[in-house]
N, C-alpha and C positions, 0 to 999 in steps of 0.2 A: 825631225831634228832634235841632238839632246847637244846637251851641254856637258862637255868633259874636266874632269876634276882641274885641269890647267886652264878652262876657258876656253876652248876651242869648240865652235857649231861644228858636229858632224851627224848625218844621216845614218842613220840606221839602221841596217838591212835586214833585222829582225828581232823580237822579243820574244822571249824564255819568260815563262810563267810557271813558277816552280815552288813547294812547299815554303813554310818559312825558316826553315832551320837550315834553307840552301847557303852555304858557305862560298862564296866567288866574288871574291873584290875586283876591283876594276884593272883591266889588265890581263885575267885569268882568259884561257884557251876555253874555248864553247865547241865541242861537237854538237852538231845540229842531227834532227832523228833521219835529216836524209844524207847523213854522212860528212858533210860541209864542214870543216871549219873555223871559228871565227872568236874576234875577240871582244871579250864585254868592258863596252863603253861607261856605262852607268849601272849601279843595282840600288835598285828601291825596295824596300821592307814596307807592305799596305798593311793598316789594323782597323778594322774600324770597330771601337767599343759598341757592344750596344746592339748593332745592327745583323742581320740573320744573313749575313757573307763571310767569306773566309778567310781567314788570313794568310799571307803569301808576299811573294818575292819576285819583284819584276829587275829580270835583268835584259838590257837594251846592249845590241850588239854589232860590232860596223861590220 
Protein backbone atom coordinates (compact mmCIF):
# COMPACT_ATOMS: atom_id res chain seq x y z
CA UNK A 1 0.00 0.00 0.00
CA UNK A 2 1.43 3.71 -0.79
CA UNK A 3 -0.03 6.79 -0.28
CA UNK A 4 -0.90 9.07 -3.24
CA UNK A 5 0.01 12.66 -3.42
CA UNK A 6 -4.08 13.44 -2.84
CA UNK A 7 -4.26 10.96 -0.01
CA UNK A 8 -5.63 7.99 -1.42
CA UNK A 9 -4.42 4.08 -0.02
CA UNK A 10 -3.64 2.34 -3.29
CA UNK A 11 -1.80 -0.96 -3.86
CA UNK A 12 0.80 -1.22 -5.83
CA UNK A 13 1.52 -3.59 -8.39
CA UNK A 14 5.00 -2.94 -8.81
CA UNK A 15 8.33 -1.11 -8.07
CA UNK A 16 10.97 0.44 -10.40
CA UNK A 17 14.20 0.67 -8.88
CA UNK A 18 16.16 2.97 -11.10
CA UNK A 19 19.32 5.26 -10.93
CA UNK A 20 19.08 8.63 -9.24
CA UNK A 21 18.89 11.06 -11.86
CA UNK A 22 15.46 9.05 -12.91
CA UNK A 23 13.04 11.92 -13.90
CA UNK A 24 9.21 10.55 -13.35
CA UNK A 25 6.77 12.36 -11.26
CA UNK A 26 3.82 11.09 -10.18
CA UNK A 27 1.39 10.34 -12.76
CA UNK A 28 4.18 9.55 -15.52
CA UNK A 29 3.31 6.24 -17.91
CA UNK A 30 5.91 3.23 -16.67
CA UNK A 31 6.65 0.46 -19.39
CA UNK A 32 7.37 -2.38 -17.36
CA UNK A 33 10.69 -4.84 -18.86
CA UNK A 34 7.73 -7.32 -19.67
CA UNK A 35 5.91 -4.86 -21.78
CA UNK A 36 3.12 -3.92 -19.22
CA UNK A 37 2.10 -0.66 -18.64
CA UNK A 38 1.49 1.34 -15.96
CA UNK A 39 1.34 4.38 -13.86
CA UNK A 40 3.61 5.79 -11.01
CA UNK A 41 1.85 6.27 -7.93
CA UNK A 42 4.75 7.50 -5.81
CA UNK A 43 8.71 8.27 -6.50
CA UNK A 44 11.11 8.32 -3.66
CA UNK A 45 14.90 9.62 -4.13
CA UNK A 46 17.00 7.09 -1.20
CA UNK A 47 20.62 8.58 -0.15
CA UNK A 48 22.16 7.26 2.50
CA UNK A 49 25.44 9.45 3.56
CA UNK A 50 28.00 7.61 4.82
CA UNK A 51 27.12 4.10 4.18
CA UNK A 52 28.60 1.65 1.32
CA UNK A 53 24.92 1.55 -0.74
CA UNK A 54 23.80 3.36 -3.60
CA UNK A 55 21.87 5.97 -4.24
CA UNK A 56 18.68 5.53 -6.21
CA UNK A 57 15.08 6.18 -6.99
CA UNK A 58 12.13 4.16 -6.01
CA UNK A 59 9.22 4.57 -8.02
CA UNK A 60 5.98 2.50 -6.83
CA UNK A 61 3.36 1.86 -9.57
CA UNK A 62 -0.47 0.81 -9.57
Amino acid sequence: MVRTADGRQVTATATVIAGPTLDCPPGSQVTLPDGRTTTALTVARHTAPGLPVPTCTEVSCE
